[in-house]
KEDO-94037 format. One record per residue (C-alpha): residue number from 1; x, y, z; chain. Coordinates in pm, 1 decimal, always signed. Each point is the difference from the previous one (the first is absolute). Example, Ala and Ser with C-alpha at 12.3 -4.5 7.8 and 13.67 -1.06 7.14 Angstrom:
2
<1,<+1230.0,-450.0,+780.0>,"A">
<2,<+137.0,+344.0,-66.0>,"A">
This chain:
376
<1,<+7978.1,+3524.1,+7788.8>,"A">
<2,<-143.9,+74.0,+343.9>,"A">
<3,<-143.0,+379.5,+31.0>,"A">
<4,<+59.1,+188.6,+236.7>,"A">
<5,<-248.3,+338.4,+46.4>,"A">
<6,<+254.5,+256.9,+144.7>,"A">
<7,<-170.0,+314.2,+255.4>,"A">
<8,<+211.0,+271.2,-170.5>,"A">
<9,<-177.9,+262.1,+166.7>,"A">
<10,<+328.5,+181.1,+137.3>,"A">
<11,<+126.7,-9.3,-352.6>,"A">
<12,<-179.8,+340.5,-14.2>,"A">
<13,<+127.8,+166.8,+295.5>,"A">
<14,<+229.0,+319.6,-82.3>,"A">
<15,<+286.1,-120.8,+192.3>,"A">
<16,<+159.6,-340.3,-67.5>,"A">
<17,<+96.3,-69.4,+329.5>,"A">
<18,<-61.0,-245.8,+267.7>,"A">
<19,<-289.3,-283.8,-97.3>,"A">
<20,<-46.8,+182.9,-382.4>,"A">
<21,<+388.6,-37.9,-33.9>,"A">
<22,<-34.5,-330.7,+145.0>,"A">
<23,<-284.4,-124.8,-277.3>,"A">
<24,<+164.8,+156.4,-297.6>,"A">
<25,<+345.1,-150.1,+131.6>,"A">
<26,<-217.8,-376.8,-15.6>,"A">
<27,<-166.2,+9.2,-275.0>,"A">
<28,<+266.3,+134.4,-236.7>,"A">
<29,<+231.0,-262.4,+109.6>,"A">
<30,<-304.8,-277.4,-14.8>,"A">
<31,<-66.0,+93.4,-310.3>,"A">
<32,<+338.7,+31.4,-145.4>,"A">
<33,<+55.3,-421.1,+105.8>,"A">
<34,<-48.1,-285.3,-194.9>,"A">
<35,<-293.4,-118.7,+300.3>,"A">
<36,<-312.4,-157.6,-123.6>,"A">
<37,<-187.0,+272.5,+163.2>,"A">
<38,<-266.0,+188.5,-218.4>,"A">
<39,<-14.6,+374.5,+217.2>,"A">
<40,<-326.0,+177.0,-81.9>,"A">
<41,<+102.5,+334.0,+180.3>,"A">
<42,<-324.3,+235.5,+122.6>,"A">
<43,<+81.9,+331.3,+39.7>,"A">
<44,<-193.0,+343.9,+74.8>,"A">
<45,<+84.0,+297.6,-322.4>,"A">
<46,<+238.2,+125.0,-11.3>,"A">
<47,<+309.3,-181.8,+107.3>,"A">
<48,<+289.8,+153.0,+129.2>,"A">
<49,<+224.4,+212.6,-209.3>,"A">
<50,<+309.4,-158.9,+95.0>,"A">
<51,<-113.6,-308.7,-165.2>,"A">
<52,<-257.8,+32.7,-192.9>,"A">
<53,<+196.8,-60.9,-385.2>,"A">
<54,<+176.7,-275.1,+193.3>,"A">
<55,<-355.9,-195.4,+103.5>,"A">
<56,<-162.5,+44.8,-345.1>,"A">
<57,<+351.8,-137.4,-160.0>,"A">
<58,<-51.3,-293.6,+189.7>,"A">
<59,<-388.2,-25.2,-88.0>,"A">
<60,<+158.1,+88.0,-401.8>,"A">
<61,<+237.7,-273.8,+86.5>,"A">
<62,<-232.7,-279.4,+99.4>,"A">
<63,<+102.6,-6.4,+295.9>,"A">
<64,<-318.6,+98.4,+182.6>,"A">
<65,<-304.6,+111.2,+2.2>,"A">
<66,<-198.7,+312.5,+107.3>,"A">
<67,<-346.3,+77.9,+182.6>,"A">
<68,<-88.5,+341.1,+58.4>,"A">
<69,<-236.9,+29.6,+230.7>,"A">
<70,<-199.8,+295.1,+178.7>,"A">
<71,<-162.1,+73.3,+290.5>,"A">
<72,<+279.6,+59.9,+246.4>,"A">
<73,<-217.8,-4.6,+309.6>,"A">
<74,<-194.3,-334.8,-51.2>,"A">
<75,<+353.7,-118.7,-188.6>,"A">
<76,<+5.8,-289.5,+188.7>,"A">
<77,<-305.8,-113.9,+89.1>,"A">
<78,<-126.7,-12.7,-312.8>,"A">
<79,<+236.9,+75.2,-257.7>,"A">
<80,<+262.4,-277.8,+76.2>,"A">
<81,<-291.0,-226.1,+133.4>,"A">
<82,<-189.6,-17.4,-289.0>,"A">
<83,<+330.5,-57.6,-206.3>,"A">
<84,<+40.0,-317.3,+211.3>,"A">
<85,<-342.6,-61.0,-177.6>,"A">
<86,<+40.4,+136.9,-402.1>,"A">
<87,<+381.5,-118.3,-0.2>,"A">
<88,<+4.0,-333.9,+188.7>,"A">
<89,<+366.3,+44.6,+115.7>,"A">
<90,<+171.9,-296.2,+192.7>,"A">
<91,<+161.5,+280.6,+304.7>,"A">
<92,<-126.0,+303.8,+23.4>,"A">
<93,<+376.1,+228.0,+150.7>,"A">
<94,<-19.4,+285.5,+188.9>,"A">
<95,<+306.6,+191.6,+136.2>,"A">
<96,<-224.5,+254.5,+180.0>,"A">
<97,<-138.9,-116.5,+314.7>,"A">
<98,<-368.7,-85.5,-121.0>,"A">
<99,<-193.6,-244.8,-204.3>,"A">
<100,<-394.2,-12.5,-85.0>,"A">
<101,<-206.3,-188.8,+268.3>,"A">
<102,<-221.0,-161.7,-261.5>,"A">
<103,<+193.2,-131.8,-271.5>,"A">
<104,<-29.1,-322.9,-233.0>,"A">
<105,<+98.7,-308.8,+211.0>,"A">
<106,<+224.5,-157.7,-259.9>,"A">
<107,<+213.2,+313.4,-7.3>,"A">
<108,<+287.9,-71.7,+265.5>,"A">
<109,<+78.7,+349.7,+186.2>,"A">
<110,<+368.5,+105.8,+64.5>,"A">
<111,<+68.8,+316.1,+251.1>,"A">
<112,<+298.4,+174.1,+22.4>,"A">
<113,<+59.9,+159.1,+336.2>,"A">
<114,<+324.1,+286.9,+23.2>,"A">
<115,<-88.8,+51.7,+402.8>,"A">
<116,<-234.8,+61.7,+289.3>,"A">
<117,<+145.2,+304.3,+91.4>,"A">
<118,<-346.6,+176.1,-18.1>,"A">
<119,<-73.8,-163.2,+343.5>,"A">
<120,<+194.2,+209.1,+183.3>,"A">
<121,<+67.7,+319.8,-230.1>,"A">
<122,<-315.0,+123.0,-133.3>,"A">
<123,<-300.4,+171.2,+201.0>,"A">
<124,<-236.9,-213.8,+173.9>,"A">
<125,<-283.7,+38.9,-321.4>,"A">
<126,<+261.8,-105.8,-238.0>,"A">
<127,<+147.2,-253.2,+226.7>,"A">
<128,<-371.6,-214.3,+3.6>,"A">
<129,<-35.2,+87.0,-388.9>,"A">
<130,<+306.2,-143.1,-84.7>,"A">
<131,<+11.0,-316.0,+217.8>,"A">
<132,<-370.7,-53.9,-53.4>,"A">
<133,<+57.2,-25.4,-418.3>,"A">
<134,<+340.7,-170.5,+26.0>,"A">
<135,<-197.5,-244.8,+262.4>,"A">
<136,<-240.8,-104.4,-249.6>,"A">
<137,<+223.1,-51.9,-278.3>,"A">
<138,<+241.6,-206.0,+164.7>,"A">
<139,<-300.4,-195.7,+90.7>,"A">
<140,<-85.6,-97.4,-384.0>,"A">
<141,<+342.9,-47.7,-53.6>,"A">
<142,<+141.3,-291.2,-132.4>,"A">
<143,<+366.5,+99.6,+60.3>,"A">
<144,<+153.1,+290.5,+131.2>,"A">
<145,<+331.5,+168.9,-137.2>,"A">
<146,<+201.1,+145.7,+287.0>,"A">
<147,<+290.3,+215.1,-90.6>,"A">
<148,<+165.4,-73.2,+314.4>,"A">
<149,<+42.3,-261.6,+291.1>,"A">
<150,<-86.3,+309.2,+233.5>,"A">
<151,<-333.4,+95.1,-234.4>,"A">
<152,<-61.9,-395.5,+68.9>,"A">
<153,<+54.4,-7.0,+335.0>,"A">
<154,<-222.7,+288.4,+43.7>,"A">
<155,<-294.7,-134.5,-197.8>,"A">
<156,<-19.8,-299.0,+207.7>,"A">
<157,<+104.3,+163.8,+311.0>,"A">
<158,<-286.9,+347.1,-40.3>,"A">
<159,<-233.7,-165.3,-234.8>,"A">
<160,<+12.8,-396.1,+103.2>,"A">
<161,<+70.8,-98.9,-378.2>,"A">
<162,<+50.6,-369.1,-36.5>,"A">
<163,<+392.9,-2.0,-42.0>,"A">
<164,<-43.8,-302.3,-279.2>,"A">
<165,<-193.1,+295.0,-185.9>,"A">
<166,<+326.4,+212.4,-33.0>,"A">
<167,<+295.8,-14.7,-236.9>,"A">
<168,<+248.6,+226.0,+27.6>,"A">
<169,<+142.8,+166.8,-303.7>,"A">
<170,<+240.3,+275.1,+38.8>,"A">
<171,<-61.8,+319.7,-177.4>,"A">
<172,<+321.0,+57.2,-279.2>,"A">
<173,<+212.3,+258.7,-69.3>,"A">
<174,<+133.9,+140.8,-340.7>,"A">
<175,<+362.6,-106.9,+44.9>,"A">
<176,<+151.7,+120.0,-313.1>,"A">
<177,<-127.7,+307.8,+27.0>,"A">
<178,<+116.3,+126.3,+313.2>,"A">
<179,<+326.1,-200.7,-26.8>,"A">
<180,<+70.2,+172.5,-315.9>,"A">
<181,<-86.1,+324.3,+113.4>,"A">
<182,<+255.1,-27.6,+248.2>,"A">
<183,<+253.0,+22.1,-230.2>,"A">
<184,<-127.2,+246.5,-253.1>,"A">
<185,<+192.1,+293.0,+172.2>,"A">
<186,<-131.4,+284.4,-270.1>,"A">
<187,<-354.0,-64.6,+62.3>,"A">
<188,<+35.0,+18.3,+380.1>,"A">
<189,<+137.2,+349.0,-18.5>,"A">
<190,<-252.3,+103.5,-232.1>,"A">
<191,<-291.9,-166.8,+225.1>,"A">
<192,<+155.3,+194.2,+332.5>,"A">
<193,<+34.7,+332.0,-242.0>,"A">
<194,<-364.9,-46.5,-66.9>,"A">
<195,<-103.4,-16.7,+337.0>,"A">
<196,<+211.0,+234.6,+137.6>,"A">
<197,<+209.8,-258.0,+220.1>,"A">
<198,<+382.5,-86.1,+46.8>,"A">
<199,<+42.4,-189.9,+310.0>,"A">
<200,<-351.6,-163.0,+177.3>,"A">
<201,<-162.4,-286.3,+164.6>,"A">
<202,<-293.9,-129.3,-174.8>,"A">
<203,<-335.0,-97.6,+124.0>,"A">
<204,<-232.7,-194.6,-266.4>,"A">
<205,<-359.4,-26.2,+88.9>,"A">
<206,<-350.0,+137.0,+36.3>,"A">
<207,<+19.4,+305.4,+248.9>,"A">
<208,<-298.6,-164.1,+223.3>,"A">
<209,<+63.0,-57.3,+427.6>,"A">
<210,<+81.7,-378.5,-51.4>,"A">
<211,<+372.0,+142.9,-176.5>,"A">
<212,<+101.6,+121.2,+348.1>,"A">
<213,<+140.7,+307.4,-184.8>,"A">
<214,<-33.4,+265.0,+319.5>,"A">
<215,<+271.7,-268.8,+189.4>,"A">
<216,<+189.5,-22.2,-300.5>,"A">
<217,<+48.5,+390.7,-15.5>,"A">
<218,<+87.7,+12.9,+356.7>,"A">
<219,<+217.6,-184.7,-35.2>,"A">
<220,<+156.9,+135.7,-294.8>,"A">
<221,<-8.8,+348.5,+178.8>,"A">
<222,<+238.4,-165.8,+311.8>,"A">
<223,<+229.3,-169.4,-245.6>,"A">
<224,<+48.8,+343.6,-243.8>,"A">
<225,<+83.2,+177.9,+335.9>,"A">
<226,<+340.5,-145.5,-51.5>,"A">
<227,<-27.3,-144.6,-354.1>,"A">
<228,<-43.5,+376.8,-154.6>,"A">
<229,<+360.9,+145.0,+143.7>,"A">
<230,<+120.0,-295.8,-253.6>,"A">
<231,<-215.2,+19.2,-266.8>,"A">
<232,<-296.1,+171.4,-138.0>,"A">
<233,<-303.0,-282.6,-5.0>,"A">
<234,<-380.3,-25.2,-53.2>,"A">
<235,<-230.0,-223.6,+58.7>,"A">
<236,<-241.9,-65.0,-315.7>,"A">
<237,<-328.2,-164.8,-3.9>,"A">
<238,<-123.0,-152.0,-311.8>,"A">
<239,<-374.0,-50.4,-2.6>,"A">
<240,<-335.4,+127.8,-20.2>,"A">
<241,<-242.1,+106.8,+293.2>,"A">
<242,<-205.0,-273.1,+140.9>,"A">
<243,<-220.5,+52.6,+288.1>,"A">
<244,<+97.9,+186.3,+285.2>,"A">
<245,<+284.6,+186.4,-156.1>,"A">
<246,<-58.2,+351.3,+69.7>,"A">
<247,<+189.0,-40.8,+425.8>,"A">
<248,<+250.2,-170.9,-186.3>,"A">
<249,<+81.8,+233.2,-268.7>,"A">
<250,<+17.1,+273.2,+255.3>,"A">
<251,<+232.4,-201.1,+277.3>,"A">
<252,<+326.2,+138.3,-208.5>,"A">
<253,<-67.1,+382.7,+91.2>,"A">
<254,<-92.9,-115.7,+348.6>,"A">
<255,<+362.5,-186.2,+87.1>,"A">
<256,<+148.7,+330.2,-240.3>,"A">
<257,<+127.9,-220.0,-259.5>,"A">
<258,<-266.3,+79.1,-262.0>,"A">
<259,<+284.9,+121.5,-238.8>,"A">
<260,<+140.4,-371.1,+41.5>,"A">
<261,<-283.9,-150.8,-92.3>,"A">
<262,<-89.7,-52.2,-349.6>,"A">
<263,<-370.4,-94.0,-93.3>,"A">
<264,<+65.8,-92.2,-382.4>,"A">
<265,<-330.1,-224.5,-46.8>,"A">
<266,<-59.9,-271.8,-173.1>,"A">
<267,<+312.2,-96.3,-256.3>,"A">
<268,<-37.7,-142.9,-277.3>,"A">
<269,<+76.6,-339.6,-106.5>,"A">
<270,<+273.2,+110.2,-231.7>,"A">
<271,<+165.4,+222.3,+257.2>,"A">
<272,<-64.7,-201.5,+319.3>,"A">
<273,<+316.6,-258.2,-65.4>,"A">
<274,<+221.4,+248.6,-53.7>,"A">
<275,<-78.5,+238.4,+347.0>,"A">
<276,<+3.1,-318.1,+154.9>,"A">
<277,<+365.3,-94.7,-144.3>,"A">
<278,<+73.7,+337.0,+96.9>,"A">
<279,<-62.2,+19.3,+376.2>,"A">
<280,<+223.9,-69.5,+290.1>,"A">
<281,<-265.0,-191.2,+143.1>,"A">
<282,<-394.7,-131.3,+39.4>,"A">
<283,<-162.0,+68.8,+299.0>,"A">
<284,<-320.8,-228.7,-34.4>,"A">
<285,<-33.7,+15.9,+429.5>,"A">
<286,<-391.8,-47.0,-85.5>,"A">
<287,<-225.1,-139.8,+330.4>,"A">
<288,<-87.3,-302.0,-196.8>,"A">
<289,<+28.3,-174.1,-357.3>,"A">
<290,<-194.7,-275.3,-174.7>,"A">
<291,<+327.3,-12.9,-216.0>,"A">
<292,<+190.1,+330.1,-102.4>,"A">
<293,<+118.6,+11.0,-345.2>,"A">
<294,<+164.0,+370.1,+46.4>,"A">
<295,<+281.0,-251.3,+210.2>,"A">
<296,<+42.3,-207.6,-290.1>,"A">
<297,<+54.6,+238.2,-244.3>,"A">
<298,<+284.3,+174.6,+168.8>,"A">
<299,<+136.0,-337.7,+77.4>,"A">
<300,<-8.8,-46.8,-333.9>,"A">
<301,<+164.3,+311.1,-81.5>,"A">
<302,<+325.6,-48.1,+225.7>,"A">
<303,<-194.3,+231.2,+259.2>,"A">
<304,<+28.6,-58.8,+374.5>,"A">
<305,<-301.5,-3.0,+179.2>,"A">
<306,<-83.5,+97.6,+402.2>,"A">
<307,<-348.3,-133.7,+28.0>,"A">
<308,<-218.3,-176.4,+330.7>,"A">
<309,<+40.7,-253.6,+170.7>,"A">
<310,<-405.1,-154.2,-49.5>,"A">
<311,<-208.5,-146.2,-245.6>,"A">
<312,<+108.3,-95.5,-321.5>,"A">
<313,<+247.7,+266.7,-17.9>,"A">
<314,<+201.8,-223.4,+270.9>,"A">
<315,<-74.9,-299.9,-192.9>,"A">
<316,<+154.4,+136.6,-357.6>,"A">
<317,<+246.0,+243.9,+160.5>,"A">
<318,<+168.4,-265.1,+289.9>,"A">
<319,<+356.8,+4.1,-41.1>,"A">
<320,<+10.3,+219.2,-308.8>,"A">
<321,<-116.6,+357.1,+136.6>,"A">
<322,<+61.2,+147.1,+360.5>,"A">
<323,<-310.4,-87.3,+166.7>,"A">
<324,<-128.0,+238.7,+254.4>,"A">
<325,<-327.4,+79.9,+243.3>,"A">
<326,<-160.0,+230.4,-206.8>,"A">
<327,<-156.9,+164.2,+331.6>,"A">
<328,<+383.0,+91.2,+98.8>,"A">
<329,<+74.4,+317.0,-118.3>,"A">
<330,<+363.0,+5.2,+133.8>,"A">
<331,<+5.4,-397.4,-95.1>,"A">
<332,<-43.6,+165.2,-379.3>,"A">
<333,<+166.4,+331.7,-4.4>,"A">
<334,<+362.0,-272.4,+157.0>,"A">
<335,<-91.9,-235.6,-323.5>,"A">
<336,<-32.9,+301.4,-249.2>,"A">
<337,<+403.1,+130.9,+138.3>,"A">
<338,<+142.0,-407.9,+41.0>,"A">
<339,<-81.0,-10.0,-384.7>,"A">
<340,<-20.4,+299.4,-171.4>,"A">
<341,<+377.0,+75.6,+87.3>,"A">
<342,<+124.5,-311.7,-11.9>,"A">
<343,<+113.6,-147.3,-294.6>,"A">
<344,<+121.7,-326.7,-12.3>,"A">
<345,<-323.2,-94.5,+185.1>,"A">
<346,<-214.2,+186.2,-269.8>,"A">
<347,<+182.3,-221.7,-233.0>,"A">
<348,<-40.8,-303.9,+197.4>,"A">
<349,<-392.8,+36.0,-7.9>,"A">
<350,<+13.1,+90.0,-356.5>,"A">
<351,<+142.2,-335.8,-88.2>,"A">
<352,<-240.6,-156.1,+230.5>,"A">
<353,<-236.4,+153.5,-115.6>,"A">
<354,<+39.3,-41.4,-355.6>,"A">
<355,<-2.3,-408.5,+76.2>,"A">
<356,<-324.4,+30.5,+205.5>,"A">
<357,<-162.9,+201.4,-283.8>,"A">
<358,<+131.4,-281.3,-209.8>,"A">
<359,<-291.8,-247.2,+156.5>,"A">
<360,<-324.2,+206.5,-94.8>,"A">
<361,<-54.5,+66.4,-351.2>,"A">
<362,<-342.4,+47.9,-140.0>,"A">
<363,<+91.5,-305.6,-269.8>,"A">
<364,<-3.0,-176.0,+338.6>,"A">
<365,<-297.7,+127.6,+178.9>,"A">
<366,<-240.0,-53.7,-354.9>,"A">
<367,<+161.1,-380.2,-39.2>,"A">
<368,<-128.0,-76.1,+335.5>,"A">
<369,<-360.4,+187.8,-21.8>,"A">
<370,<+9.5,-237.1,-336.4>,"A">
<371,<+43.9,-280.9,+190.0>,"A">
<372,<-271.5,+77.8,+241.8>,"A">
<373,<-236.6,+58.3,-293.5>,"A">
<374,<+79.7,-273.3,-222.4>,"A">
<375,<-65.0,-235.8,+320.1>,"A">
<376,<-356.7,+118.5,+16.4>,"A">
């Protein structure tokens, strides 16, 4: 068996979202294969509630192991560096942007990389943080997971990573899930009665600047203009604050549509299929994506999507969604009307849609990181 020392650091994050959703979604699906991979999975106290009985069933299972280890500032540096050391692992993984600078040299080092959307998006003191850490670990790397031929492209084109460095494995989606919860008509009315909702577009996502949420409710004040004499409509907003929320949250009451606008947070993982089965449709019109799973998920669910025409929202979305400048308010507020009252084209992106979402299963994404590890 070939181990494999896992950097389950965002494990422990309160929200399972993003890169923590991302390792849970791997390693549950590595672990529940018939590889000959031996995961040793380190992980800061305490996990995340979400999973936390489903981890230690797998550890109860034999399916894994588990490190707990402190010292969350220094975490990498020293905690997963002098694993490399006490464990001997073949590949050290890490789905988080960062590996130790000083680490055995028979341990291979994997990197997972979601985007380099930080380059553009973050203040100047974040910006040279960020690139200067994800600079030196793609440096040690021995291969680098890219969730995206746009995340790829990037690398090589912002950071000059060797190309032959780079494999690209898409992130998955939880087909079933959403698929089913399309058709589970009960729990959809009880999810909108919980929220408050009966007829809404849906945005998925961290409220941050990079979500392009101020042109998104522009544009959704031009197209209710019209849209409200036929039916009464809201525009919800599922996710947390980020950075750089507070403009955002306050843009509603400035284009007088705040009682349109529905901040309802982060959803949970048990609700979130069902108000996405539930909507009209998923505006996702973010600035740019290193992949953007909130797509796949409605796709999955029979939703249709109006998302931008960049990154790797253009790459996953081409063809399937209606693709549109996310700069363009009025470009936005015509693709909200074209679908939202149109019905046989709803339909026709649903089947689409359904097809695409078909292609990116998390059984998929871990058989390929498998691959990648097993060849090290």
């Amino acid at each position: 068996m070939k181990k494999i020392l896992v950097d389950g650091f965002a494990l422990s994050e309160n929200n399972l979202v993003g890169v923590s959703n991302y390792t849970w979604q791997i390693i549950k699906q590595i672990a529940n294969t018939d590889s000959k991979l031996s995961m040793d999975v380190a992980f800061l106290p305490p996990f995340n509630k979400e999973i936390e009985k489903a981890i230690k069933d797998l550890q109860t299972q034999g399916k894994l192991k588990l490190s707990p280890l402190s010292g969350k500032f220094l975490w990498t540096q020293v905690g997963l560096a002098s694993k490399t050391f006490l464990k001997f692992p073949s590949v050290l993984f890490s789905t988080r942007h960062t590996l130790p600078i000083i680490s055995n040299p028979f341990t291979k080092m994997v990197l997972t990389v979601h985007d380099v959307g930080f380059e553009k998006y973050h203040s100047k003191e974040n910006v040279e943080k960020n690139k200067k850490s994800l600079k030196r670990a793609l440096r040690v790397a021995d291969k680098i997971i890219a969730v995206s031929e746009y995340t790829k492209s990037r690398l090589v084109e912002v950071l000059k990573v060797d190309p032959e460095k780079i494999v690209v494995i898409h992130e998955g989606v939880d087909f079933k899930r959403y698929n089913d919860a399309k058709n589970d008509l009960k729990k959809i009315r009880e999810v909108k009665s919980k929220y408050n909702l009966k007829n809404y577009i849906l945005h998925v996502g961290t409220i941050q600047p990079r979500k392009n949420l101020k042109t998104q409710f522009a544009a959704f004040a031009k197209f209710n203009l019209e849209a409200s004499q036929l039916e009464d409509i809201d525009f919800v907003v599922a996710g947390s604050n980020g950075w750089n929320f507070e403009d955002i949250l306050a843009e509603p009451e400035v284009l007088n549509i705040k009682d349109k606008v529905k901040f309802v947070g982060r959803v949970s993982d048990e609700d979130l299929p069902y108000l996405t089965a539930g909507a009209k449709l998923l505006s996702f019109v973010s600035l740019e994506e290193g992949f953007g799973l909130p797509m796949l998920n409605a796709f999955a669910a029979g939703v249709a999507v109006v998302t931008s025409n960049n990154s790797a929202l253009k790459e996953i979305g081409q063809d399937v969604a209606v693709l549109v400048s996310p700069g363009n308010i009025d470009q936005v507020s015509d693709a909200y009307r074209t679908v939202y009252f149109n019905e046989i084209l709803q339909l026709d992106l649903s089947d689409k849609g359904i097809k695409k979402a078909m292609l990116f299963g998390w059984d998929k994404a871990a058989e390929k990181t498998i691959q990648l590890l097993e060849s090290l």
